[in-house]
C-alpha positions in Angstrom: 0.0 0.0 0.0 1.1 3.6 -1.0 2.2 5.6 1.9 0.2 9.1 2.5 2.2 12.3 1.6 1.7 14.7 4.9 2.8 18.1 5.8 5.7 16.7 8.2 7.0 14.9 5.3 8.7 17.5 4.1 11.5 17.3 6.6 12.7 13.2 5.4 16.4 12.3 4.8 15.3 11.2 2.1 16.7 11.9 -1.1 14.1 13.5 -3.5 13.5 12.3 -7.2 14.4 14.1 -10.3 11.6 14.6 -13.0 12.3 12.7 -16.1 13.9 14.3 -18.8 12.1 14.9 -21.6 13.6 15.2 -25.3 12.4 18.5 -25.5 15.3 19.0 -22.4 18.1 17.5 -24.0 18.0 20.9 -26.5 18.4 23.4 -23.6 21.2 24.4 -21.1 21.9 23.6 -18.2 22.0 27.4 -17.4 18.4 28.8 -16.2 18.1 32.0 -18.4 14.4 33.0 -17.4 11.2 32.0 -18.1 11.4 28.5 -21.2 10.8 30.5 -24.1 8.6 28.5 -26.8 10.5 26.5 -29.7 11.2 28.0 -33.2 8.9 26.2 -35.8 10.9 27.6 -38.3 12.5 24.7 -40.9 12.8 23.7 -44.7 9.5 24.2 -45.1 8.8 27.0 -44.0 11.9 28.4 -46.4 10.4 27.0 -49.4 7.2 28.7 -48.5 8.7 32.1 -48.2 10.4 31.5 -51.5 7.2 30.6 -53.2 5.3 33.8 -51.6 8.4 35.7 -53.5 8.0 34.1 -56.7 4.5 34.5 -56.8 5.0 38.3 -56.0 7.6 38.7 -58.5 5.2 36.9 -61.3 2.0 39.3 -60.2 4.4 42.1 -60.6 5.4 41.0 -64.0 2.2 39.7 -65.1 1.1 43.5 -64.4 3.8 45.1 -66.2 3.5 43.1 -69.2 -0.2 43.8 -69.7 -0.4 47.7 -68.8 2.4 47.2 -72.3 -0.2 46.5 -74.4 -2.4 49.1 -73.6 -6.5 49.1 -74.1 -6.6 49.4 -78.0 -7.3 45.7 -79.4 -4.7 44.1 -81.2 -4.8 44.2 -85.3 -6.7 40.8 -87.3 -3.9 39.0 -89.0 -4.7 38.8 -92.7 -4.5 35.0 -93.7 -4.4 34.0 -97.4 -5.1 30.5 -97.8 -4.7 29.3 -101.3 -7.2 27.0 -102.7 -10.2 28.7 -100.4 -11.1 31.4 -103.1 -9.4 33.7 -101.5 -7.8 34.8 -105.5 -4.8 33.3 -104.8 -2.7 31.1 -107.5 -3.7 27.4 -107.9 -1.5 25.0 -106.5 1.0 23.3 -109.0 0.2 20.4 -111.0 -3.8 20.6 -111.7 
C-alpha cells in the first residue's frame, strides 16, 4: 500500500527524485536564463514557402507590367491567305 504524503513529510532524509527528462530538455542548457521561451517552428519548409510567396509576387508584378504594355486598343486581325479557299490566290501546281 502507498504511503500518504503529509505536511511533516517535508523534513525526510530522504533523497528526493528528479523529473524525467524529456527530449524536448536535452536541447536546452543547463544554465536557467528565465522563463522557457517556446521552440522555433521555423524549418525547410517554412523556407520554401517564403520563396514561393516571393515568386509569386515577383510573377504578379510581372504579369502587371506586361499587360499595362499593351495598352486598351485591341490588337490588329492577321490577314490570312489561304490558297485553294477562293481567296484569288494562285492554284496549286500540278492541276
Amino acid at each position: 500500500m502507498a504511503r500518504r504524503r503529509d505536511d511533516d513529510d517535508e523534513d525526510d532524509d530522504l533523497p528526493k527524485r528528479k523529473p524525467a527528462r524529456s527530449e524536448a530538455d536535452d536541447d536546452e542548457d543547463d544554465f536557467d536564463d528565465g522563463p522557457p521561451r517556446k521552440k522555433s517552428k521555423e524549418d525547410a519548409f517554412t523556407g520554401l514557402l517564403v520563396i514561393s510567396l516571393v515568386a509569386l509576387i515577383v510573377a504578379a508584378v510581372m504579369l502587371y507590367l506586361d499587360t499595362s504594355e499593351l495598352g486598351t486598343a485591341a490588337p490588329p486581325q492577321p490577314s490570312v491567305n489561304v490558297p485553294g479557299l477562293g481567296g484569288g490566290g494562285a492554284a496549286p501546281a500540278g492541276q
